[in-house]
C-alpha positions in Angstrom: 140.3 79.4 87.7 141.2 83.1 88.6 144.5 84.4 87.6 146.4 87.4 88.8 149.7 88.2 87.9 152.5 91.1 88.7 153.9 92.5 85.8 154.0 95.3 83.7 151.6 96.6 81.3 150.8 93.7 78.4 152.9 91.0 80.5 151.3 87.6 80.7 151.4 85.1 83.8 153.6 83.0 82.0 156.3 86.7 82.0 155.1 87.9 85.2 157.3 87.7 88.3 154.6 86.2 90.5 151.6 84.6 89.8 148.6 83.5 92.3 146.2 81.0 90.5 142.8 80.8 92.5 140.4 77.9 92.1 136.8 79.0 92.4 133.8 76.4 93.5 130.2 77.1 93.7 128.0 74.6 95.2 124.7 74.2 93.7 121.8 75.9 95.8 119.9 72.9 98.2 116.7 73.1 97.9 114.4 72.9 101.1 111.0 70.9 100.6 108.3 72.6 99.3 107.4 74.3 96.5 104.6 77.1 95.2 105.6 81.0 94.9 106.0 81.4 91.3 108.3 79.9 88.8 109.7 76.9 88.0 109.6 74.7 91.3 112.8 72.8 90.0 115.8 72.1 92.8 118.1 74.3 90.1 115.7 77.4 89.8 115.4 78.1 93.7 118.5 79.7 96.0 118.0 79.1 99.4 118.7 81.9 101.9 119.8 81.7 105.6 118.8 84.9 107.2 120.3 85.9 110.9 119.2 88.5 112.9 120.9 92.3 112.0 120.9 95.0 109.3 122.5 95.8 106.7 123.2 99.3 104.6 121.6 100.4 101.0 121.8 103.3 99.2 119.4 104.7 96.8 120.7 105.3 93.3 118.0 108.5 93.2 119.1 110.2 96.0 122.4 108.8 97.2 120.5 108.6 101.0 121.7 105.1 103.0 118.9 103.1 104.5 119.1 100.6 107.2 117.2 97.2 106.0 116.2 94.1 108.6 117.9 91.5 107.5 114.6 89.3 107.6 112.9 91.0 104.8 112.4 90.3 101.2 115.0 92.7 100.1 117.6 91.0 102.9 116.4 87.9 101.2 117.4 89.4 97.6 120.5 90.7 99.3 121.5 87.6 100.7 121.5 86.2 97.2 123.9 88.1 95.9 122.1 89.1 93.6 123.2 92.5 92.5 120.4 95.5 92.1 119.6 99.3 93.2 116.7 100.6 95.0 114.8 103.9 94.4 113.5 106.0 97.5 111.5 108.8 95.8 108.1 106.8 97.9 110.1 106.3 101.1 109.0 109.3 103.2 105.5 108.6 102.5 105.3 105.1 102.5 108.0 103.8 104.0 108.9 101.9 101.1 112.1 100.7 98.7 111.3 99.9 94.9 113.3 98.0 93.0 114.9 100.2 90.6 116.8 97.5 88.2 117.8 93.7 89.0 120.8 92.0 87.4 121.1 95.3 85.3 117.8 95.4 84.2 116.0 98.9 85.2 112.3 99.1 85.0 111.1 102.0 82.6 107.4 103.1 82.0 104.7 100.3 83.4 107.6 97.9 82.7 109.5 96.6 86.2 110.5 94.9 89.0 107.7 92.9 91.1 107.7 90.4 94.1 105.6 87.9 95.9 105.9 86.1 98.9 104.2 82.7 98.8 102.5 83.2 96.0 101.0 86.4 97.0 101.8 90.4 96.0 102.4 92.2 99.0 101.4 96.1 99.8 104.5 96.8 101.1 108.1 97.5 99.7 110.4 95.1 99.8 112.4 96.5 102.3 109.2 97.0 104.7 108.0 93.0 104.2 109.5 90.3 107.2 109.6 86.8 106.6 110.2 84.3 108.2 111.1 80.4 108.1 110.2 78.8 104.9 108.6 81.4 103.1 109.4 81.5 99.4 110.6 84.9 98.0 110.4 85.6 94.3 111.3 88.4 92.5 110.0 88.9 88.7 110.2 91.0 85.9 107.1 92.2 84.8 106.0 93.6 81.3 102.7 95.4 82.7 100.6 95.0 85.7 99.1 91.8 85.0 102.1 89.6 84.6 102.7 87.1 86.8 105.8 84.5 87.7 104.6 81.9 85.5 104.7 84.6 82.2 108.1 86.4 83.5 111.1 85.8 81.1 113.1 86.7 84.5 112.4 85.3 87.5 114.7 84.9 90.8 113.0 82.6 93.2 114.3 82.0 96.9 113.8 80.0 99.7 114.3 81.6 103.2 115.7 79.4 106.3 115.8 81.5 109.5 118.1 79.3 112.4 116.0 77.5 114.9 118.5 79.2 117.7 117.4 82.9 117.2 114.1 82.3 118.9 112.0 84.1 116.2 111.6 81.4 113.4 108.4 79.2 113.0 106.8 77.4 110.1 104.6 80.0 108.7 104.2 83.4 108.3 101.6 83.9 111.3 104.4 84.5 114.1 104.7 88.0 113.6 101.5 88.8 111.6 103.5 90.2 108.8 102.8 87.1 106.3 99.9 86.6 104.2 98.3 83.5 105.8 98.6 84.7 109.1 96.0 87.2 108.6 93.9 85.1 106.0 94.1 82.7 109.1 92.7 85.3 111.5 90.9 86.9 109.0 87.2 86.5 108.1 86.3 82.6 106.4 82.5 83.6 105.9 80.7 87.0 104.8 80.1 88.8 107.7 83.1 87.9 109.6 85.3 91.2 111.4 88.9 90.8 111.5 90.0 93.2 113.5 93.4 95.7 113.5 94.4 98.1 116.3 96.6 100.8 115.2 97.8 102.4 118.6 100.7 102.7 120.7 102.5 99.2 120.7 103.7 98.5 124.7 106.3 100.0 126.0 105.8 102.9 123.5 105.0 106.9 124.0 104.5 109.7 122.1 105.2 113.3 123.5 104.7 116.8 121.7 107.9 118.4 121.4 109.4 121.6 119.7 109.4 120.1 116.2 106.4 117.8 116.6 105.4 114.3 118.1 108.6 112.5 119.4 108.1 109.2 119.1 110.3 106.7 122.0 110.5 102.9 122.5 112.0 100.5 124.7 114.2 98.5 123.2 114.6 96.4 126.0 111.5 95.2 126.5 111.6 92.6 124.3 109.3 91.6 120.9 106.3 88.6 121.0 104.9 87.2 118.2 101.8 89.4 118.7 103.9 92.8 118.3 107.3 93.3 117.0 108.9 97.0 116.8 112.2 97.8 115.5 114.5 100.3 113.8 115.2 100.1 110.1 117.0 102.8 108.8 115.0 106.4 109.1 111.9 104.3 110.3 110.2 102.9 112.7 108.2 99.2 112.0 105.5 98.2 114.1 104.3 94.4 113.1 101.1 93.0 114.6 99.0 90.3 113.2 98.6 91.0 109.3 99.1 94.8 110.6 102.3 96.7 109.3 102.7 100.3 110.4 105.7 102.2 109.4 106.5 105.6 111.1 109.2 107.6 108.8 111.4 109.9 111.3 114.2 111.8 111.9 117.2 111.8 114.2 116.3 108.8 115.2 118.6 108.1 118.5 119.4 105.0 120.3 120.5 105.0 124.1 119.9 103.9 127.0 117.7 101.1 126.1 115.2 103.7 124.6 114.8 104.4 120.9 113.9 108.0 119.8 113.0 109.7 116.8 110.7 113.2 115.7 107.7 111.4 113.2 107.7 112.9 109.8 105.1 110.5 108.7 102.9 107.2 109.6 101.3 104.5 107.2 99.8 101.7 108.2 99.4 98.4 105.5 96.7 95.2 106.1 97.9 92.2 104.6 94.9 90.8 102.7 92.1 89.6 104.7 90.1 86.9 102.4 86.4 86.3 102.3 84.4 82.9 100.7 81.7 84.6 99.4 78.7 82.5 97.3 78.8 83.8 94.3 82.0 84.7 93.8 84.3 82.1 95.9 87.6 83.5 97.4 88.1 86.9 97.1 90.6 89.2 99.4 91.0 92.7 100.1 93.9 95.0 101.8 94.5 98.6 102.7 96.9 101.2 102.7 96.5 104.3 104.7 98.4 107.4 105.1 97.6 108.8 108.8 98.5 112.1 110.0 99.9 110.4 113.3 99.7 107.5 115.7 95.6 107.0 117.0 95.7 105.9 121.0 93.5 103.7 120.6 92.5 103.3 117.0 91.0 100.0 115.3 89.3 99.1 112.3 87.5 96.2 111.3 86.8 94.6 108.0 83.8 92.9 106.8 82.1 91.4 103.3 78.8 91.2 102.0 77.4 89.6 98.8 75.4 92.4 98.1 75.2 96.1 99.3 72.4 97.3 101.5 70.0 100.0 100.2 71.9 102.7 101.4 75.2 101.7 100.1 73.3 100.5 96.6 71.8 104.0 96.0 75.2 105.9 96.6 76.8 103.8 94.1 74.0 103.8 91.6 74.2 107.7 92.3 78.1 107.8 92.0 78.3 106.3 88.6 75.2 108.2 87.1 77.2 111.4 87.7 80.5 109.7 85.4 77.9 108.7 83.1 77.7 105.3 83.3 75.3 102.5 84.8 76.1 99.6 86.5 76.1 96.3 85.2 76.8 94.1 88.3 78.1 94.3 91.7 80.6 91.7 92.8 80.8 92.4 96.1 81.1 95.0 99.1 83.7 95.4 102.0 82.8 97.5 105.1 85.6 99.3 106.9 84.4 100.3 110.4 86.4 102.5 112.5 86.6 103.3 116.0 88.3 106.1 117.2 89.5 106.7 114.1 87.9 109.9 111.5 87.9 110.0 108.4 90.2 113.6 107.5 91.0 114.0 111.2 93.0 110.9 111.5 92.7 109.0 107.9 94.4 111.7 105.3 93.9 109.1 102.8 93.9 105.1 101.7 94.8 103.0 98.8 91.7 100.0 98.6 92.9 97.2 96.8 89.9 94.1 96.3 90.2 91.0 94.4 88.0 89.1 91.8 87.9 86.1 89.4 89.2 87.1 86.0 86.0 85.2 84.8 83.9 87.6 86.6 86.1 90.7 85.0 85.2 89.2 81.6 81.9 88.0 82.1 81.3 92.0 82.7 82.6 94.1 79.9 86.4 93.1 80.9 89.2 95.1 83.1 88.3 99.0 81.6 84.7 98.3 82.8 85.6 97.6 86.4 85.8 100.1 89.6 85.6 100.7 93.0 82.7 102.7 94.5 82.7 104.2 97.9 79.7 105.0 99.8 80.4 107.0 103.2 78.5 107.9 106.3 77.8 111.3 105.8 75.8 110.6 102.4 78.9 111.7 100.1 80.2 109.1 97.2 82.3 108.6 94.6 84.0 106.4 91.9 87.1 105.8 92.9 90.3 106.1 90.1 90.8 102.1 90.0 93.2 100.4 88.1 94.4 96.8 87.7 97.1 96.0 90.2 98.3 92.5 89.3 96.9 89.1 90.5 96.8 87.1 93.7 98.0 83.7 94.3 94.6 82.4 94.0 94.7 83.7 90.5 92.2 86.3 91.2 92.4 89.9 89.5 93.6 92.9 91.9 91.3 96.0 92.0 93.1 99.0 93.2 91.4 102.6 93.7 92.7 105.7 95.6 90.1 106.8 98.1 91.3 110.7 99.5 88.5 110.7 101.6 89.4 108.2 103.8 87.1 104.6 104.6 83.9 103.3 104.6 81.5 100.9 102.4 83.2 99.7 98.9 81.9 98.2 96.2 83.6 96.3 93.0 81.5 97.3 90.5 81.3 96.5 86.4 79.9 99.4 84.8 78.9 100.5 81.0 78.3 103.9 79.5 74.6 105.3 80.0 72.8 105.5 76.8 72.8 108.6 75.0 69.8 111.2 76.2 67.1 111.3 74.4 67.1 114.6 72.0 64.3 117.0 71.3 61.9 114.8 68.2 62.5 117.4 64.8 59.2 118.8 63.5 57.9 117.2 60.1 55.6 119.0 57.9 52.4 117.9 58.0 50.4 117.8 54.6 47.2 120.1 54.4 44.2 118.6 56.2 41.2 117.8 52.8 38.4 120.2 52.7 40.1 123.0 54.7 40.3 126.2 52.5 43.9 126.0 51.3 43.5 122.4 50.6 40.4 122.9 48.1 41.4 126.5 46.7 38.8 127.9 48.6 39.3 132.0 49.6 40.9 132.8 53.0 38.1 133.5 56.0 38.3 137.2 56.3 40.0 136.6 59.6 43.1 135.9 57.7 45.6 138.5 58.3 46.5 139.0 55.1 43.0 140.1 54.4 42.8 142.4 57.6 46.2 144.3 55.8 45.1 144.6 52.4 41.3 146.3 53.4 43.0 148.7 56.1 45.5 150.1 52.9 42.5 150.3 50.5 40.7 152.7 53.4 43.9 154.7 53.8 44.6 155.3 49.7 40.5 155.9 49.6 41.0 158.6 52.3 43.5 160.0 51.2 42.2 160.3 47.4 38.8 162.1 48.6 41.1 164.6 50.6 43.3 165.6 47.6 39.9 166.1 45.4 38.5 168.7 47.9 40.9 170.9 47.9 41.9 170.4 44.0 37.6 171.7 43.9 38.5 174.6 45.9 
């Protein structure tokens, strides 16, 4: 019961002139059937979320800028919770992204923070950036470093999302729009050697045109999405979904009219939703990308593939790469193979983030997380190590591998490596004993070779000389 009362200051209700007693009732969440995503699976622990189409406003508590959010994200899930938290934007105009910034009060600080999945699985994307769709199961954790998970969270909001039948745009997994995980592990590759693949050009209905400040980018917003391409507005961005395919495009004065969206492009990313492999000898594995492009390809498309082991080219560049950081390698897990068309690497590709997956037995099998890393081997006979770090884990319980690659895509290897062992220094010189029966060994005189001798005769000549000289001339 919630009282309020008119009175004046350190009056009661029961002094107070009027008086409006309110009643408050909260039904207890109904659980949809189902379960996975994290957390405890009990009816109590889960909210359940009805999402309708629209937007809704947030404000970042770094900046103070106000962002426009689809409603059928994970963050309009959050939102629709109730649940109160702030957002930071300090990654927005390059990614495209929202972070959580605290949750219930709780701010992240350090390596310490805010994390999501979506059934079951860690998405590349903010929050604000990730669609769902009918049925999936949001959860939001609080995680104590990079390898924390639901299950080991002391703080864990889990929610189920129910989009209405009536708006046209539901289904009963995430593969309608391509933004969901299983869609693209469902289109993705099964086997070693299969390509998905992703086109990252113009969506229909879309043109780009050069104009005083740059590429303007325009859309028409009557045209109408399909569950093969969806492209909206949120907020300062434009978000272009296709199957397992999210490209954002940061810009500015974005304007709607006419049934035409327009907006100058300060930036474009693109994200792949994990693509997963069933490789032999190390059973399910996935891998995603992030890339930072310098604008939208025409016709752009890359394709991902996996192989149990590298082939002799790739296998030499990454022996090569970690020689160079003085290491050797101890096994090789696996290697993905990015192949681009119409897309170069520095032209168009400024830059990706590689993320590839692994058993934790592998990991520790191999000298544990600090001994693992990505490789890259590229066309043009260049590699490197790339800096890799552990990201998390997948909902197949799988380690992520994450490395930042600057010079764009290619081959990629997980790798376990070791230090090299120490070169091999210059042997110190003992002293040998003298040889039996050799002149110093026996007592023997030097050989009149030695030079010792040589100096002591050429003196006795020179005193001898010089004593016959002085007697002359003492005689004269």
């Amino acid at each position: 019961v919630v009282t309020y009362w008119y009175g004046a200051w350190g009056s009661t209700p029961e002094t107070a002139g009027a008086v409006v007693n309110i009643t408050v009732s909260l039904p207890a969440p109904t659980p949809t059937p189902g379960g996975g995503g994290g957390g405890d699976d009990s009816s109590s622990s889960w909210i359940t979320v009805t999402l309708e189409s629209g937007t809704f406003n947030v404000t970042a508590a770094n900046s103070g800028k106000t962002y426009t959010v689809d409603r059928r994200t994970a963050l309009g899930a959050l939102d629709a919770a109730g649940t109160p938290y702030t957002i930071d934007d300090s990654y927005y105009q390059e990614y495209g992204s929202l972070f959580l910034n605290s949750v219930n009060g709780r701010a992240g600080e350090g390596t310490k923070g805010w994390m999501y999945q979506v059934n079951g699985e860690s998405p590349g994307t903010g929050a604000n950036a990730y669609a769902v769709t009918n049925g999936d199961e949001v959860v939001f954790f609080w995680s104590e470093g990079m390898s924390s998970t639901p299950a080991t969270s002391p703080d864990v909001i889990s929610i189920r999302v129910v989009i209405p039948a009536s708006s046209g745009d539901s289904g009963s997994s995430s593969s309608g729009d391509g933004s969901g995980v299983s869609g693209t592990i469902t289109s993705g590759s099964g086997e070693p050697g299969a390509a998905p693949s992703f086109f990252l050009g113009l969506p229909a209905g879309a043109v780009i045109e050069l104009g005083e400040w740059g590429q303007v980018f325009s859309f028409d917003t009557g045209r109408g999405n399909t569950s093969a391409e969806r492209v909206t507005v949120s907020g300062n961005s434009f978000i272009i979904r296709r199957n397992g395919l999210t490209m954002v495009l940061a810009a500015r004065n974005i304007n709607e009219q006419d049934g035409r969206a327009t907006g100058l492009i300060e930036s474009v990313t693109a994200s792949i939703e994990p693509v997963t492999a069933n490789i032999s000898t190390m059973g399910i594995v996935t891998a995603s990308l992030d890339l930072n492009l310098t604008g939208i390809p025409g016709d752009g498309r890359i394709e991902i593939s996996f192989n149990e082991t590298p082939d002799p080219g790739a296998a030499s560049a990454f022996h090569l790469a970690t020689t160079e950081n003085d290491e050797e390698i101890v096994s090789i897990a696996y290697t993905m193979t990015v192949t681009r068309t119409n897309l170069e690497n520095g032209e168009d590709i400024a830059g990706a983030v590689i993320r590839m997956t692994v058993s934790p037995t592998w990991v520790e099998e191999h000298g544990g997380v600090d001994a693992v890393r990505i490789a890259r081997s590229a066309e043009d006979g260049t590699y490197e190590i790339l800096d890799t770090r552990l990201a998390g884990t997948d909902g197949n319980g799988n380690l992520i591998f994450e490395g930042i690659s600057p010079g764009g895509l290619s081959v990629f290897g997980l790798l376990a490596v070791t230090a090299a062992p120490a070169a091999q220094g210059t042997p110190a010189i003992t002293p040998v004993a003298a040889i039996p029966n050799t002149p110093a060994a026996t007592g023997a005189s030097p050989s009149l070779s030695s030079p010792l001798i040589v100096v002591g005769v050429g003196a006795a000549l020179i005193i001898g000389a010089a004593y016959l000289f002085i007697e002359r001339r003492r005689k004269q």
